[in-house]
NUZAKOL-364585 format. One line per 4 residues: their letters; for each residue x, y, z of C-alpha. Coordinates in steps of 0.02 Angstrom, whole numbers, padded with zeros to 5 digits, m for minus. Example, Ala and Ser with C-alpha at 12.3 -4.5 7.8 and 13.67 -1.06 7.14 Angstrom:
// residues 2
as> 00615/m00225/00390  00684/m00053/00357;
This chain:
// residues 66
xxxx> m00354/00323/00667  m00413/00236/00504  m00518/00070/00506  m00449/m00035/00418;
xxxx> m00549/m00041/00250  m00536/00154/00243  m00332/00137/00274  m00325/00019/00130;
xxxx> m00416/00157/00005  m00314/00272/00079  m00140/00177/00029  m00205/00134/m00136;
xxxx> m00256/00316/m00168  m00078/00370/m00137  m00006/00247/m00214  m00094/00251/m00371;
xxxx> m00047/00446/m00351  00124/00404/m00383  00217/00418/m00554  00178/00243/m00643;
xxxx> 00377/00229/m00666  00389/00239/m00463  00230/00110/m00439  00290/m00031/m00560;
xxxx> 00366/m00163/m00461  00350/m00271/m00301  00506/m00183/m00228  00419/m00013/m00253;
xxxx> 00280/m00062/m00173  00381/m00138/m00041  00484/00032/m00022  00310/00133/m00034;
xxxx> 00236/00021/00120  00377/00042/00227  00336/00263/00216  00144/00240/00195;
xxxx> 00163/00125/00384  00223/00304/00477  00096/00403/00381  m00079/00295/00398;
xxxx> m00128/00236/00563  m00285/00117/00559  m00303/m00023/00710  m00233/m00221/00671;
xxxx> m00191/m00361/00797  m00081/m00416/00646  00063/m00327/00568  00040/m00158/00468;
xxxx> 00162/m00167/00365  00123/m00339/00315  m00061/m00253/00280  m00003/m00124/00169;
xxxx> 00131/m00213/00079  00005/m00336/00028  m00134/m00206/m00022  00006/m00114/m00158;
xxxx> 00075/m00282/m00225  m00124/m00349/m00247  m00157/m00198/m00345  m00007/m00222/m00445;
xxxx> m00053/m00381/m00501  m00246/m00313/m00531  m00168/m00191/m00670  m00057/m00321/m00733;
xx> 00106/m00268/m00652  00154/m00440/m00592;
């Protein structure tokens, strides 16, 4: 299991691994969550998904996606 700071590097890193045509939108990211929230584990009293939805969409908007 992750912490929490290393499970968000991870989920950018394989995000940003992605095709950019397959990492350009919120619903992508939204799509991408949903598999990366069976594949990284990393302790939260809140919701994971909610977590790594909201790390892919932030770094959308950080390269201008949004």
């Amino acid at each position: 299991m992750l912490s929490k700071p290393e499970a968000e590097r991870e989920c950018i890193r394989r995000w940003r691994e992605l095709p950019r045509d397959r990492r350009s939108t919120p619903e992508q990211a939204a799509d991408f969550a949903v598999t990366l929230m069976d594949e990284v584990t990393f302790a939260t009293s809140g919701d994971r998904l909610h977590f790594i939805r909201g790390w892919l969409q932030r770094d959308l908007q950080l390269r201008g996606k949004l």
